[in-house]
N, C-alpha and C positions, 0 to 999 in steps of 0.2 A: 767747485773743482774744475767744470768746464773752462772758468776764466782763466783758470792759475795755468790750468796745460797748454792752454794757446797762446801766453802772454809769455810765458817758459820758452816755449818748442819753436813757437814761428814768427816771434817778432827778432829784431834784428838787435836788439838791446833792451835789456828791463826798465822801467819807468826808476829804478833808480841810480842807473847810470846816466840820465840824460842831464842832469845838470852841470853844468862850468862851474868854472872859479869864478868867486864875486867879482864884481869889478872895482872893487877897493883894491882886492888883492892881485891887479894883474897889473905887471912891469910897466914901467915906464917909457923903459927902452926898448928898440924894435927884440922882436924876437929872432934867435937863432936862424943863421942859413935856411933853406928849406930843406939843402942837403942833409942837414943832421939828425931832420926827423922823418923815420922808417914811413915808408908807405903803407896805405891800409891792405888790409889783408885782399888776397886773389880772390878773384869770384869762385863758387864752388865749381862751375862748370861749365870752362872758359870754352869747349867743344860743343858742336851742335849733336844733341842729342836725340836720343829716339824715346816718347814719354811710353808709358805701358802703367797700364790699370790694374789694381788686385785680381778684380774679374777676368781681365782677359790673361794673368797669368795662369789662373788656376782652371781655365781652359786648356791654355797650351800645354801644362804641366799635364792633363791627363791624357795629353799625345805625345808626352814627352818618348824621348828609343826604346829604353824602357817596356814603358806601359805598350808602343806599336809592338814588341816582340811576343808582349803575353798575345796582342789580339793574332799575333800569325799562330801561335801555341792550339788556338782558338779556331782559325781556319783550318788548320794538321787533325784537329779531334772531329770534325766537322764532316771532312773527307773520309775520315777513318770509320764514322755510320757512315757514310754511301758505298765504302767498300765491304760492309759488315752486313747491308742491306743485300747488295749485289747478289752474293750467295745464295738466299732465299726465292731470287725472282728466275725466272725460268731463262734456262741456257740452251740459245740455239747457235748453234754452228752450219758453218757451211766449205765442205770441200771438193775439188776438183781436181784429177792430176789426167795425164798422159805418158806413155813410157813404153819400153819396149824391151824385152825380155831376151837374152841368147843363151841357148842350153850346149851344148857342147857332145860330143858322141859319147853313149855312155853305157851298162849292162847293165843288165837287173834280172831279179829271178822273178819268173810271173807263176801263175798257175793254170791249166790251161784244159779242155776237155779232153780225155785220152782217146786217141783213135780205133786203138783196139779192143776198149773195153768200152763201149757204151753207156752214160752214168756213173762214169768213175772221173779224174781228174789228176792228172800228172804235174809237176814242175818243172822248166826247163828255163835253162838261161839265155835270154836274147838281147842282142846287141841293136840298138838303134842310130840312126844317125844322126847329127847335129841340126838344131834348126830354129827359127826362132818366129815372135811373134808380138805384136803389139797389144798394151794394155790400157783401160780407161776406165776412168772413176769419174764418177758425178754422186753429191749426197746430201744430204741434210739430218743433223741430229740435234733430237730436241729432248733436255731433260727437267729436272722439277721437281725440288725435295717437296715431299708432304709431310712428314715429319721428322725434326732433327732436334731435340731440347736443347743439343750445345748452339747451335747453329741461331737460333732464337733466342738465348740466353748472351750469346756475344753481342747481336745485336742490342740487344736492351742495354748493356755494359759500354758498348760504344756513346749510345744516349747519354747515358750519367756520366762518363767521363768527360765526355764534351760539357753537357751544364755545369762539370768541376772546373774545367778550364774554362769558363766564362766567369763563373763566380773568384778564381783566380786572379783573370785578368781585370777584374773590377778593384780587387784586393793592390793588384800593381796599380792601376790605374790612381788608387787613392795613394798609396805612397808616396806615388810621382808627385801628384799634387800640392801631399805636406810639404813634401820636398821646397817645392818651386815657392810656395807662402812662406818657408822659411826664409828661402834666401831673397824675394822680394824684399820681406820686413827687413832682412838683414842692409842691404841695400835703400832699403827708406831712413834704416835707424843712422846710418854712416850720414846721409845727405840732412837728416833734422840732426846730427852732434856739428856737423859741419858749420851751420846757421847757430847754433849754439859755442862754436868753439870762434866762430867770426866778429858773434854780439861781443865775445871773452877779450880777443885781439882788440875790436872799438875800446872798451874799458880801459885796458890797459894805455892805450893811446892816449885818453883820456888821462888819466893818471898822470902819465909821464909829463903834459904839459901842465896839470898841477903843480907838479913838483918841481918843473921848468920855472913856471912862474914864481911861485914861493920862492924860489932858491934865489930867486936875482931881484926879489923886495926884501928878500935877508933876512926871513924869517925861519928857512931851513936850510942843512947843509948841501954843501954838493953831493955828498953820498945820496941822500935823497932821489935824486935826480937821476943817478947812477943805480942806482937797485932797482928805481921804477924802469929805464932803458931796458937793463937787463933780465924783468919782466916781459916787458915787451916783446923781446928776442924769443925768451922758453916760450910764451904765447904763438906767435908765428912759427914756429920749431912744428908743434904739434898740433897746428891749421896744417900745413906744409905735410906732415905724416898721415892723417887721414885721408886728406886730399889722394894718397898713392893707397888707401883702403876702398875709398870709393873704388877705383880701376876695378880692385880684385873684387869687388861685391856685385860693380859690373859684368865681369865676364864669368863669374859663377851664374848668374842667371841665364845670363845668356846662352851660356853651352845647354843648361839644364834645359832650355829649353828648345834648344833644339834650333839656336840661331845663328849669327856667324858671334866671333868670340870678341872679333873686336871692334861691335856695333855698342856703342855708349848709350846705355839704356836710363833713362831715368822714372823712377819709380813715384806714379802719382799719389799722393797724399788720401790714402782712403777714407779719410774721417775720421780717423780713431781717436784721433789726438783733439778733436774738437768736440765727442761725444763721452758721458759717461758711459762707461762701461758695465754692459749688462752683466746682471748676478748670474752664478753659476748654476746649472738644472741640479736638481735631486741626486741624491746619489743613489737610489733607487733606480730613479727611470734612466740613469746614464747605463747602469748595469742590463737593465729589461732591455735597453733598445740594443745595446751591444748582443747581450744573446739571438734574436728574432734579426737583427738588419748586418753584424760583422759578414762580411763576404767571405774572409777566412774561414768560419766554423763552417759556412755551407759546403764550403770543398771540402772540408774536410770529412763534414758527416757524405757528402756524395763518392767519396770516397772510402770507406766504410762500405758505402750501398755497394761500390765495385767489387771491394773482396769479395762480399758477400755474392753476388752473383758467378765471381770466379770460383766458386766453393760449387754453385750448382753447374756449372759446364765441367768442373770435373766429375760430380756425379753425371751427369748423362750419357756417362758410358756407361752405366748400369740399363738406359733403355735403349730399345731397337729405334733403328733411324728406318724411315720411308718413305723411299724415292720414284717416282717414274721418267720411265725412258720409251722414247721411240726414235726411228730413223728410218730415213726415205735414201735408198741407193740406185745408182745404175750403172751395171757394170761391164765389160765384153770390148772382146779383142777388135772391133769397129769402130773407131769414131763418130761415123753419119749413124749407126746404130745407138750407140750410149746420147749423142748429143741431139739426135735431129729427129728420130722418131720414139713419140711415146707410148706407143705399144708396147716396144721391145724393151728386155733389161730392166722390168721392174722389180724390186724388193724392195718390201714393208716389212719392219721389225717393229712391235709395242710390246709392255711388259712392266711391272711392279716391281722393285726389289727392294727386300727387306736384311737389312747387315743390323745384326745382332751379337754381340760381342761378348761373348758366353766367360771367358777365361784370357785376361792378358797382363798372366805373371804379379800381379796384385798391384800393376801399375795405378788404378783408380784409386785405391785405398791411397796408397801415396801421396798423390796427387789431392785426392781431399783433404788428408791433413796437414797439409802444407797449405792450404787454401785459407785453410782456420786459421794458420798460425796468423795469417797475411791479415787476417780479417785481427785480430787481438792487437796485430800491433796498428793495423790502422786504428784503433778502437782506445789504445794507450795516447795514442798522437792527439786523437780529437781531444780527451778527457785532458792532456797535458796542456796542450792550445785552448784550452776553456779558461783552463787556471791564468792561463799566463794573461791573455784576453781580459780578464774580469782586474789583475792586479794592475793592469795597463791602467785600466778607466780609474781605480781606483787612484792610483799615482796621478794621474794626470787630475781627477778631479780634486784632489788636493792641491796640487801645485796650480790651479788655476784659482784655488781659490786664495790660498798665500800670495801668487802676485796682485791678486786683487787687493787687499791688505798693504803688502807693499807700498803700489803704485800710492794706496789711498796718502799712508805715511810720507813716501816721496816728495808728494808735492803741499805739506806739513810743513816738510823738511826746508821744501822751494819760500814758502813765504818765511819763512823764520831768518831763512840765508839774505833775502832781499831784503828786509829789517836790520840784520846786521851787517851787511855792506854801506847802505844808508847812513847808519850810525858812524861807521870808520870813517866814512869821506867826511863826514862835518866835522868829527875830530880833527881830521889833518884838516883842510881847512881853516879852522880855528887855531892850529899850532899846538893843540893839544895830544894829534895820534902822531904817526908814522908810517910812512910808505910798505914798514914792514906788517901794521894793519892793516891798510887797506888791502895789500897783497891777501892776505889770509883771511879776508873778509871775500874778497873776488874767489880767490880759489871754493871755498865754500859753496858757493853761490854757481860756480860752475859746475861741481859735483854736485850739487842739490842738482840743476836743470839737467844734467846728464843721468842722474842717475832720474828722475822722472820718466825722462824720456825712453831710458834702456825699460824702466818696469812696466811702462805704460804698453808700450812694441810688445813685452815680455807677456802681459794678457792675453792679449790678441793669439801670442803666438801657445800659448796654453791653449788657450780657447778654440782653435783649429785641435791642435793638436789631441784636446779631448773628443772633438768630432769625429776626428777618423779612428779612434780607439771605439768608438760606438757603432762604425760603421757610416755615417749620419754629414759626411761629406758631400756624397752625390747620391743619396737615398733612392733616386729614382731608378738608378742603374744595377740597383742589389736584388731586383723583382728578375 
């Protein structure tokens, strides 16, 4: 089969087009102008291009925009434990002010020792006057949860939701990838129909001086001559149309991956086309590895883990939190006092406080089961994404195994077509076919090699495609 796909895909004509007209049968007279007869068909790609490897697509594909957005999704959750951690670690502050105070004249009632009763005490109202006075702070406050279950329990929830946004972004990163292996192959399959639709234009070329020759040793009519031309024509028509499918297979790659759009990429020849193709795994072990390595089910059971932790930081208002606090001040209507001498203006404040939250209108209860709900439907999501995950591998591992079949048939198909091509030309030849033989003998023969080549691509592009339904693209990145 190795012979038939390489003799198909990448030579420039089949070994059963390579023969002329005998030389019994060629004119006597010079032949036609050279005006009259079409030139051969254009090079596939007359621009200088940029080659690129399967590997190194499916490189760039895993940095495709994409995939770099999950990894920033990834930095966002990263940051949000060091803000989750921050809480827990101990908070000191430090403040400083200066300022100055004006009171204005004003009355008030005091109380005051009565003069004529000894031990006894009057009231009276005194008026003071305005005045004022400056003020200064210097401090330092230090606090320190000892115990807070929500506060510990966010943290931990921060953890898991970040290794769900990695296991995420490994899930894009493998998309990206498929992505970018599609439109490689799709971009290799345009450039081998290309070499295939060019061997098809030689043929036809071919033909047409056949039928050149024949027609003016008077063995066939001019129609002859005229239906192989106008062969020739629909041949270069749709050389001419792919040629403007290359473009587009071009710059789908090239955007996907993240290059300018209108760098003309050409797509290196991975081997495919020169090796048999490996049988397809187990449908067992396709299914076991999809369960244990899809990146998808892990975010999804880590999230699950998250509900479930947002269910216990809404219970932890049912326990007391335990914090300590201290602070260093100094305070006084002095400057050179508060700042310059440590003697004066000291105050120490230390102390434990315990908030316990006895009654807050049945907000907790609330609050937990709405936590549940969160947690059931994360829980429907995973159970739903299993399903769908497992019929993935299943479809793909079928379909990979039908194009394998195919392609086998395909190139069945190829040798049978190049036998009956073979056979047309020596009829006409002989004076026995018709240029409208041989036409439907080449068309055959090009649709055998095409369609090889589409089934052959078509494996390959299963055979990725069952990879990343397994998880089993870039295994090492799912750890």
């Amino acid at each position: 089969m190795n012979a038939l796909i390489v003799s198909a895909l990448l030579a420039a004509a089949p070994a059963a087009a390579q023969d002329s007209a005998p030389a019994a049968t060629q004119p006597a007279t010079p032949a036609p102008a050279p005006a009259a007869t079409p030139a051969t068909a254009p090079a596939v790609a007359p621009e200088a291009t940029s080659p690129i490897t399967l590997d190194e697509v499916r490189s760039l594909g895993r940095r495709n925009t994409n995939a770099l957005q999950a990894l920033l999704d990834v930095e966002t959750a990263e940051a949000d434990v060091g803000v989750s951690r921050s809480a827990l670690l101990p908070q000191l502050s430090f403040n400083a002010s200066a300022g100055k105070l004006w009171q204005g004249r004003r009355r008030a009632v005091v109380t005051v020792p009565n003069p004529t009763a000894p031990g006894t005490f009057v009231t009276q109202e005194v008026e003071t006057p305005s005045n004022d006075f400056e003020q200064y702070d210097l401090g330092l406050s230090l606090s320190q949860i000892l115990y807070d279950r929500a506060r510990f329990k966010q943290l931990e929830q921060s953890g898991v939701l970040r290794d769900a946004e990695k296991s995420q972004a490994v899930e894009e990163a493998d998309t990206s990838e498929l992505e970018a292996i599609r439109r490689f192959f799709a971009l290799f399959r345009t450039q081998a129909s290309l070499q295939v639709l060019e061997a098809t234009v030689k043929r036809s070329e071919e033909q047409l001086e056949r039928a050149r020759a024949l027609f003016q040793a008077g063995r066939v009519g001019k129609n002859e001559e005229i239906t192989a031309l106008v062969n020739l024509g629909n041949d270069r028509i749709t050389f001419t149309e792919t040629l403007a499918q290359l473009v587009t297979d071009q710059t789908n790659l090239a955007i996907w991956l993240a290059r300018p759009g209108t760098e003309p990429l050409l797509a290196v020849d991975p081997g495919v086309l020169t090796q048999e193709p490996a049988p397809a795994p187990g449908m067992d072990i396709a299914l076991a590895q999809a369960r244990e390595r899809r990146p998808l089910l892990q975010a999804l059971q880590l999230q699950v883990r998250s509900a479930e932790l947002q269910r216990a930081i809404a219970r932890a208002d049912y326990i007391p939190r335990l914090a300590a606090q201290g602070s260093y001040s100094r305070q006084g209507p002095d400057a050179e006092d508060v700042f310059t001498e440590p003697r004066l203006q000291n105050n120490f404040t230390a102390g434990v406080n315990l908030t316990w939250n006895l009654f807050n209108g049945f907000a907790t209860g609330a609050q937990t089961r709405r936590a549940e709900a969160a947690i059931r439907r994360a829980q429907l999501v995973l159970e739903q994404s299993a399903r769908e995950i497992e019929a993935n591998v299943r479809q793909a591992h079928r379909s990979l195994l039908a194009q394998l079949e195919a392609a086998r048939l395909a190139a069945d198909n190829r040798e049978a077509a190049v036998q009956g091509l073979r056979l047309a030309e020596e009829r006409f030849r002989a004076g026995a076919g018709s240029t409208l033989e041989v036409r439907d003998a080449q068309l055959s023969l090009t649709r055998a090699e095409l369609s090889l080549l589409e089934n052959r691509i078509d494996v390959e592009i299963a055979r990725f495609t069952l990879m990343r339904a397994m998880g089993a693209l870039s295994p090492g990145e799912t750890k």
